[in-house]
C-alpha positions as CSV (number, residue, x, y, z in Angstrom):
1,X,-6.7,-32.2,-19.2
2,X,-3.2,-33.7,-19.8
3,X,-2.3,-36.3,-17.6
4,X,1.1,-34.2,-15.8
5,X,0.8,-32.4,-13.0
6,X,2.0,-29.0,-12.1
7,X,3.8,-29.9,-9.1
8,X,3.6,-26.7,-6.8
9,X,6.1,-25.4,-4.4
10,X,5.2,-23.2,-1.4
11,X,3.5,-23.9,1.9
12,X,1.5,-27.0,2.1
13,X,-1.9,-24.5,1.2
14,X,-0.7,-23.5,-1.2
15,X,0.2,-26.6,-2.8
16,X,-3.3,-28.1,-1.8
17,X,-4.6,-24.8,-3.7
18,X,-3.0,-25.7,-6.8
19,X,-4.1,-29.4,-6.9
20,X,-7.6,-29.1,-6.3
21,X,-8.5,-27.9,-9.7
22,X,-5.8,-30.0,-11.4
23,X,-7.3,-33.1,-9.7
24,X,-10.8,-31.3,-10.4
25,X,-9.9,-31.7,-14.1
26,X,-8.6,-35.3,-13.7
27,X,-11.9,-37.1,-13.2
28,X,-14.2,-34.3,-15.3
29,X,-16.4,-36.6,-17.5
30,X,-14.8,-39.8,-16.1
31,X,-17.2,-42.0,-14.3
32,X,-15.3,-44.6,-13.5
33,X,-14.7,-44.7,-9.6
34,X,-11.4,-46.8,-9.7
35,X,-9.9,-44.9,-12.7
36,X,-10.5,-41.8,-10.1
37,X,-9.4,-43.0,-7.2
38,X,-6.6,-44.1,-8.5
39,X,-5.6,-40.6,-10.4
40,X,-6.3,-38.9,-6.9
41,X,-3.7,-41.4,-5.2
42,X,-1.4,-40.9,-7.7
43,X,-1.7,-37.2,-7.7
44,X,-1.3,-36.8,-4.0
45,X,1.5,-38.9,-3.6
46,X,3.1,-37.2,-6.4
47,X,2.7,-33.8,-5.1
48,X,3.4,-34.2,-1.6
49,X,5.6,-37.3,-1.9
50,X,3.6,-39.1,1.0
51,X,4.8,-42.3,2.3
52,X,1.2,-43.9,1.3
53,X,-1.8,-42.6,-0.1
54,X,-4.8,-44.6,-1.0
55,X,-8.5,-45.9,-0.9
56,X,-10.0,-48.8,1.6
57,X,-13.1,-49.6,0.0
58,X,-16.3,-50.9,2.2
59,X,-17.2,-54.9,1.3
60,X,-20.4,-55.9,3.4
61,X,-21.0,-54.3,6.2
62,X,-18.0,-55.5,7.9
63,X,-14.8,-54.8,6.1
64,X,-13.1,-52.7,4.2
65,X,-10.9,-54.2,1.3
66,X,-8.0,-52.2,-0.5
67,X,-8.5,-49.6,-3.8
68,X,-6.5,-48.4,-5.4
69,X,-3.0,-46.7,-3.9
70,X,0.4,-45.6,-4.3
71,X,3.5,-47.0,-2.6
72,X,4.3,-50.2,-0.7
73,X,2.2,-53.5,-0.6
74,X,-0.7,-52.9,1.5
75,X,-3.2,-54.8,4.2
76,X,-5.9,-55.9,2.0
77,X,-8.7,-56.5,4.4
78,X,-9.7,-54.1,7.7
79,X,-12.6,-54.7,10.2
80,X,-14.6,-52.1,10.7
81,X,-13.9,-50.3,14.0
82,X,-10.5,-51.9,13.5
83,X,-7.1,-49.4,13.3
84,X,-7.5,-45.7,12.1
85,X,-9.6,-46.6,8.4
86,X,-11.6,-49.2,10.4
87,X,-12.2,-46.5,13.2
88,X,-12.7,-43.7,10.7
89,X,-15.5,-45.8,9.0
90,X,-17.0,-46.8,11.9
91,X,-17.0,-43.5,13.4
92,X,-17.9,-41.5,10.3
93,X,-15.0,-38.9,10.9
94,X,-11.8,-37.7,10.2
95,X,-9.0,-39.0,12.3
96,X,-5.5,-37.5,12.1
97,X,-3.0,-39.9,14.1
98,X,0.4,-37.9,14.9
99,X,2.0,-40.9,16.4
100,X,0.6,-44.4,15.1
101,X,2.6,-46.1,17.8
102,X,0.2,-44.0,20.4
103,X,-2.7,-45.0,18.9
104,X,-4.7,-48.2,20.1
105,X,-5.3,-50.9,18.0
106,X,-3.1,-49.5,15.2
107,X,-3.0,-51.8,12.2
108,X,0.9,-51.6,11.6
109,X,0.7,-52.5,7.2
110,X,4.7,-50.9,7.1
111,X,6.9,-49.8,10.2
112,X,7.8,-46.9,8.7
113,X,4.5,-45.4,8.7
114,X,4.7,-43.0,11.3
115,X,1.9,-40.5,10.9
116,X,-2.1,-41.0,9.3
117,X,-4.9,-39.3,8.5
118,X,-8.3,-40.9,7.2
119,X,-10.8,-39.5,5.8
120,X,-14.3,-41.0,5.2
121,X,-15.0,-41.1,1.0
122,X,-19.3,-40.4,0.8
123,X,-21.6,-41.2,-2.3
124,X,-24.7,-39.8,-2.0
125,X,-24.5,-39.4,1.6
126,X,-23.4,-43.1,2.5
127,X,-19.7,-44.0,3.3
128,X,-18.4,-45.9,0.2
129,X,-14.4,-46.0,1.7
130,X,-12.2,-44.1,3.4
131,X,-8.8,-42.4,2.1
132,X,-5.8,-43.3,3.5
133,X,-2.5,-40.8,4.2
134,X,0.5,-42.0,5.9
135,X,3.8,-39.9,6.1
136,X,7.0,-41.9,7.2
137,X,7.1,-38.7,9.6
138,X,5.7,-38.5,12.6
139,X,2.9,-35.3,13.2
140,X,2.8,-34.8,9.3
141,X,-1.0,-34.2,9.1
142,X,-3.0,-31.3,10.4
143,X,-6.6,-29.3,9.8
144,X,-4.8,-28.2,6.5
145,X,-4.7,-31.5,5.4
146,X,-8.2,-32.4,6.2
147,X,-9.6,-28.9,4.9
148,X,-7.8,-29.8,1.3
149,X,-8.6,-33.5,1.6
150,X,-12.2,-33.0,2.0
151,X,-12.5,-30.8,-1.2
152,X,-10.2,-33.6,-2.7
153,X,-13.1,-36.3,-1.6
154,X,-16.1,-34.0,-2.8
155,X,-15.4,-33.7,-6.2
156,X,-16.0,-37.5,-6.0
157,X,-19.8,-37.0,-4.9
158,X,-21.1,-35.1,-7.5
């Protein structure tokens, strides 16, 4: 596949429904895991001009450390349990944040974050990382989002 994007317009399904198969083609017969992380950041942010999009991956059993990503300078290290990725991880699910200022313990990386979803990245069954959104808009992220994302993070396990 070439490496440009067809950057959809239309409702945010829509758009999800036209990157799935274009990100689908990105990472056919690559199996490097940071060369495909990074061309899933780069394609989400590109078509949906997030804030932040990117990969926390799990170091020990106790941190997560930062993957690849697209926008501003990022934390680099997260406890486990510790703001939405830590709490995503430890909890095994997705968490969609609508205000970051109303959630506890929120790891504050930019101020202009206002919204967040995380999603847990599995290989073979075991968490690996987590995927990072943030929107500098607050309620951005909805059951859309982590419908698409999902799909987005299972082309990964196979």
């Amino acid at each position: 596949m070439a490496e440009d994007l067809l950057i959809a317009k239309g409702s945010k399904e829509e758009q999800y429904q036209n990157l799935l198969p274009q990100i689908g083609g990105l990472l056919q017969g690559e199996n490097n895991q940071i060369a495909n992380l990074a061309n899933i950041a780069a394609a989400l942010k590109e078509q949906f001009n997030f804030f932040w999009v990117g990969f926390y991956l799990v170091d020990g059993t106790e941190e997560l450390v930062l993957g690849p990503f697209q926008g501003p300078v990022a934390c680099t290290r997260i406890k486990k349990g510790r703001g939405v990725c830590g709490g995503a991880w430890a909890q095994a699910k997705v968490l969609i944040v609508p205000d970051v200022e109303q959630f506890p313990g929120h790891i504050a990386c930019s101020s202009l974050s206002r919204s967040e979803i995380v999603l847990p990245v599995y290989k073979k069954g075991e968490i690996i990382g987590v995927l990072d959104v943030d929107s500098s808009e607050l309620d951005s992220f909805d059951e859309i989002d982590e419908k698409y994302l999902t799909q987005v993070l299972q082309l990964l396990d196979k």
